[in-house]
C-alpha positions in Angstrom: 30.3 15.6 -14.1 26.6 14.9 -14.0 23.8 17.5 -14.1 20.5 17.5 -12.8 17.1 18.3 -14.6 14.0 17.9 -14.1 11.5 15.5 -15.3 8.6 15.9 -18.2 7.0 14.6 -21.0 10.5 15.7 -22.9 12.5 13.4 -21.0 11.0 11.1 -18.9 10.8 8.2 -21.7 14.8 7.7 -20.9 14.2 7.3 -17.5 11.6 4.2 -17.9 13.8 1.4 -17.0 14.6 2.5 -13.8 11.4 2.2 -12.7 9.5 -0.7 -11.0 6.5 -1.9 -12.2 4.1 -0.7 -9.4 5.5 2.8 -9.8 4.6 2.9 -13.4 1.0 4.4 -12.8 2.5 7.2 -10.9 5.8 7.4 -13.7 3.2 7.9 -16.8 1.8 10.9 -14.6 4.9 12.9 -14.9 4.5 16.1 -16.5 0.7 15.6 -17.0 -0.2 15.7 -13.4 1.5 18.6 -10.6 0.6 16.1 -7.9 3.5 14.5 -9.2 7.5 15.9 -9.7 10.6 14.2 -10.8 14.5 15.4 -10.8 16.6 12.9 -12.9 20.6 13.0 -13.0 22.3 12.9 -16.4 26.3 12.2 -17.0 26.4 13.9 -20.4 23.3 12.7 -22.1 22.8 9.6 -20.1 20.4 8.9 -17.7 22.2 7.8 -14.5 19.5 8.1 -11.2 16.2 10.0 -10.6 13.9 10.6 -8.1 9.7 10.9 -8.1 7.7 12.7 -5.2 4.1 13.2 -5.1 2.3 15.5 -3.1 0.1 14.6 -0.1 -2.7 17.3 0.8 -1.6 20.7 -0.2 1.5 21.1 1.8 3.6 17.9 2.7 5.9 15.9 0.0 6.0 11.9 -0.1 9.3 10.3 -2.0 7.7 7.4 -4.0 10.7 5.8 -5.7 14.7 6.9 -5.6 17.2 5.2 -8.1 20.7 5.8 -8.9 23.1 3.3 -11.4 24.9 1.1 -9.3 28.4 2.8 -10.7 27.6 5.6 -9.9 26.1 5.5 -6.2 27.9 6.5 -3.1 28.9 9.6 -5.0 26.6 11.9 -3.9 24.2 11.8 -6.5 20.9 10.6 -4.4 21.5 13.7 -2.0 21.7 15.5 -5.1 18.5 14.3 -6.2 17.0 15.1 -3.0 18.1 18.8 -2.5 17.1 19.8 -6.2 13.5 17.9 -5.9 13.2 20.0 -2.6 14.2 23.0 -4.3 11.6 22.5 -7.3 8.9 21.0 -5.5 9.3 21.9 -1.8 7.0 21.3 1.0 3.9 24.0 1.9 4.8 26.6 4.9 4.5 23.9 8.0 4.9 21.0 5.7 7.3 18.0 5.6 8.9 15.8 2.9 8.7 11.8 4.1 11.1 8.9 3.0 9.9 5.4 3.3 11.8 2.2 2.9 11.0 -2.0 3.6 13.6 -2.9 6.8 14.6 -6.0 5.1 15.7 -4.1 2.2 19.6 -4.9 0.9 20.4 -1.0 0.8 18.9 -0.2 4.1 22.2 0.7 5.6 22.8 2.8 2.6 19.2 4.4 2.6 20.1 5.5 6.3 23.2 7.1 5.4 21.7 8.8 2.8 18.5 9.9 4.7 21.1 11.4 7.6 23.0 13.1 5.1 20.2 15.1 3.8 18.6 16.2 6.7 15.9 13.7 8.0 15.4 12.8 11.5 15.9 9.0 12.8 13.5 6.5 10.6 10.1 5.3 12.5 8.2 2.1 12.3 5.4 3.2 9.6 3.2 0.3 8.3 4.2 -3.9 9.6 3.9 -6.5 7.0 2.9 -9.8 7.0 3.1 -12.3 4.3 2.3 -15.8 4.8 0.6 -19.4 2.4 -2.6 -19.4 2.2 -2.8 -23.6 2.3 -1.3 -23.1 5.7 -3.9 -20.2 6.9 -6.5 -22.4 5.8 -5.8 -25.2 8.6 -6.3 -23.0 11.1 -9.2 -23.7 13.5 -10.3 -19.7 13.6 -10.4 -20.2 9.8 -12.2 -22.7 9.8 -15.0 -22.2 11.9 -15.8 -18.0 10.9 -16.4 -18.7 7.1 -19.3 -17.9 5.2 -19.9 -20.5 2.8 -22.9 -19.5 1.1 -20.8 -17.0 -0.4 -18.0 -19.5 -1.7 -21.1 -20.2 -3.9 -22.4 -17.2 -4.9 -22.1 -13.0 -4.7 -24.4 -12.5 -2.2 -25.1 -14.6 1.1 -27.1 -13.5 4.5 -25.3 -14.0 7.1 -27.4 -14.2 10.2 -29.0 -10.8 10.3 -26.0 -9.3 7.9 -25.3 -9.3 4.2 -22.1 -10.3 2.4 -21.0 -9.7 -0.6 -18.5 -10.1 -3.5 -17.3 -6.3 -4.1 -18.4 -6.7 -8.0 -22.1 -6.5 -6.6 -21.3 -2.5 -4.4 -24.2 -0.6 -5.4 -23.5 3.2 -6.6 -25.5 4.7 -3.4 -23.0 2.8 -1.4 -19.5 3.9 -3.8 -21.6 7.7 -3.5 -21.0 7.3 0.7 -17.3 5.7 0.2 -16.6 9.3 -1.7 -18.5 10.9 1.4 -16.6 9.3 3.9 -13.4 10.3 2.6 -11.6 13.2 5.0 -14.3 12.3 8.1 -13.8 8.8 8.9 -10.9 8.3 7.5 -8.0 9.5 5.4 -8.5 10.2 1.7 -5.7 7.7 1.1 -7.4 4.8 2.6 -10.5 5.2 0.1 -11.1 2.0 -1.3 -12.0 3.1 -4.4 -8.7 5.0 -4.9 -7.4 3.7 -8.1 -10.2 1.2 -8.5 -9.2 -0.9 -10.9 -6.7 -2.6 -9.2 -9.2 -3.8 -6.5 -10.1 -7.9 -7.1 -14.3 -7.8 -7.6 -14.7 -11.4 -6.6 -11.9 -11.9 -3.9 -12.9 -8.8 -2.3 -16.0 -8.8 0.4 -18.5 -5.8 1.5 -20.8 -6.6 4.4 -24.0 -4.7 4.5 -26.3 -4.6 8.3 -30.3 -3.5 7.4 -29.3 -2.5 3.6 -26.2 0.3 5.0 -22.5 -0.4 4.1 -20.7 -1.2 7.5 -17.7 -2.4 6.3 -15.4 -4.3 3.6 -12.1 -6.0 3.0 -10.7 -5.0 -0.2 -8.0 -7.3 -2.0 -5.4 -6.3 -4.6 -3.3 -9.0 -6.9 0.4 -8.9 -6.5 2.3 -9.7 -8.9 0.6 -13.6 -10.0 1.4 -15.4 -6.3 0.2 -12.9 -3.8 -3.0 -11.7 -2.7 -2.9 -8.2 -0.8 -5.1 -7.0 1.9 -5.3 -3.8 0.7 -7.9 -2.0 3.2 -10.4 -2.6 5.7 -12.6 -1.6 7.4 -15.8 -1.9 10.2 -17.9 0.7 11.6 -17.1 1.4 15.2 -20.2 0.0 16.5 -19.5 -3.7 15.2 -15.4 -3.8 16.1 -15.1 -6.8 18.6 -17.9 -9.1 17.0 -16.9 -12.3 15.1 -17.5 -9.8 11.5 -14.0 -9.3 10.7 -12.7 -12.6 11.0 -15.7 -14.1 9.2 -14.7 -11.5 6.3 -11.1 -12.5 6.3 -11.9 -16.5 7.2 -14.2 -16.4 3.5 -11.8 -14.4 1.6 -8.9 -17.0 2.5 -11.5 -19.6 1.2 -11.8 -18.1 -2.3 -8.5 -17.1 -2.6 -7.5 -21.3 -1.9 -9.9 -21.8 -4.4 -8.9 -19.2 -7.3 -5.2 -21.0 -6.5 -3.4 -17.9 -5.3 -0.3 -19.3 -2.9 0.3 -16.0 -1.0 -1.7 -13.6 1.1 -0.3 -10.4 2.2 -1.4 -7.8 4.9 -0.2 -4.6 5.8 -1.1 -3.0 9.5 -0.7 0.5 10.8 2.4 0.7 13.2 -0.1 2.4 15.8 -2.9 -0.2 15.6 -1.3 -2.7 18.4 -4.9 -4.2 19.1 -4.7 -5.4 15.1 -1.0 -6.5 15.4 -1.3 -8.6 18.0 -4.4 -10.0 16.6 -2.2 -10.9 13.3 0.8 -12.0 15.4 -1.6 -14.4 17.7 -3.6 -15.6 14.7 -1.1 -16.9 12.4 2.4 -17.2 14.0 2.3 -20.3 14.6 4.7 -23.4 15.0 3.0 -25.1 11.9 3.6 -21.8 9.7 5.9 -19.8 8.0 5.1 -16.1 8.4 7.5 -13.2 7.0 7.0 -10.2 8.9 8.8 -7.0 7.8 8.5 -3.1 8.9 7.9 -0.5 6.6 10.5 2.7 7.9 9.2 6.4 7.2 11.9 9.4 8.1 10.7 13.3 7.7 12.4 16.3 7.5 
């Protein structure tokens, strides 16, 4: 019969190689940071599943990874995992705990089972993603034509009456308003400069109007193939110029250049102006696009 423990600087080092790399960061937090909480699931003294959660303003919960051994799943042990983390950790008065998953996922049936079993409601569209080459994105005529290619050659260019730049050349006034920012015109969580370090310097683009910050596309390496939109962004009073494509047009150009085969973009289930732009702009006849849906249930 297994047992159920949680998860700290004691134990956690048995647990490592159930963890993907991109949940690593968040792993080596575990019992250093109470942002973060993990319940693991032992048979005896082996490790056989766990599950990490991390804590999203001061009263709603956010499962960030859920594993359990192949031998021993559709035994009840991820529900397990689930009630005792909610036990230990549980969401503020008013709060809720969110699951999120990939829709193309193998185990989405199971996932679904699961997330019924323990209580959630009926999974919603979250986040859509689209994946596509970057050779093919660079035939496009849109591509083409909104490029900046003064600054294929260096780290600043004027553009017209504008400024772009590489993001290696943001100046600290302008990271000082980013901070600002955060909470008022948008989420914490879509900061660029969360976990900055992982941002690309020279494949991600600011774009500056009379010496103010108006808005950036941010890039973040996956993996050696892929290059991810991570954010973006443009102030209000410039959505519906040519800006945003121009940003995206020059970052496709120095990503064909730096020899990256993939690009990858994530867009917010309730931004339909954005989707359909992605939808009309690359789904094309001449191009493979994979588009997938990101599913989020609460409780």
């Amino acid at each position: 019969m297994y047992h159920l423990s949680e998860i700290n600087l004691i134990n956690k080092a048995a647990f490592a190689g159930y963890v993907p790399s991109r949940h690593m960061h968040e792993f080596g937090r575990l019992g250093e940071d109470d942002t973060i909480h993990g319940v693991g699931a032992f048979l005896f003294d082996k490790p056989i599943g766990l599950v990490m959660v991390r804590r999203v303003g001061e009263r709603n919960l956010a499962v960030s990874w859920l594993y359990v051994c192949p031998r021993y799943r559709n035994k009840g042990v991820g529900a397990a995992l689930i009630g005792a983390l909610e036990k230990m950790a549980g969401p503020g008065d008013g709060g809720k705990i969110s699951f999120s998953y990939n829709s193309d996922s193998p185990f989405a049936v199971q996932i679904e089972a699961l997330l019924a079993k323990t209580g959630f409601e009926k999974p919603n569209v979250s986040l859509c993603f689209f994946k596509t080459e970057c050779a093919a994105a660079l035939e496009l005529g849109w591509v083409k034509r909104y490029v900046c290619k003064d600054l294929l050659e260096r780290r600043i260019a004027q553009f017209g009456k504008y400024e772009l730049f590489r993001w290696s050349e943001l100046k600290d006034r302008e990271k000082e308003y980013l901070k600002e920012i955060k909470g008022r015109l948008y989420p914490d969580w879509f900061c660029p400069l969360n976990e900055e370090k992982k941002n690309d310097p020279f494949l991600s683009l600011g774009i500056r109007h009379q010496d103010e910050l108006i808005g950036y596309l941010v890039t973040r390496r996956e993996g050696n193939d892929t290059l991810y939109i991570w954010r973006s962004y443009l102030r209000d009073e410039y959505r519906g110029s040519s800006l945003y494509v121009t940003l995206f047009s020059t970052v496709l150009h120095l990503q064909g250049r730096a020899g990256i085969r993939y690009f990858m973009s994530d867009i917010e289930e309730s931004n339909t102006r954005t989707i359909k732009f992605a939808i009309h702009a690359f789904e094309k006849k001449n191009m493979e696009v994979h588009r997938w849906n990101v599913m989020m249930a609460e409780k």
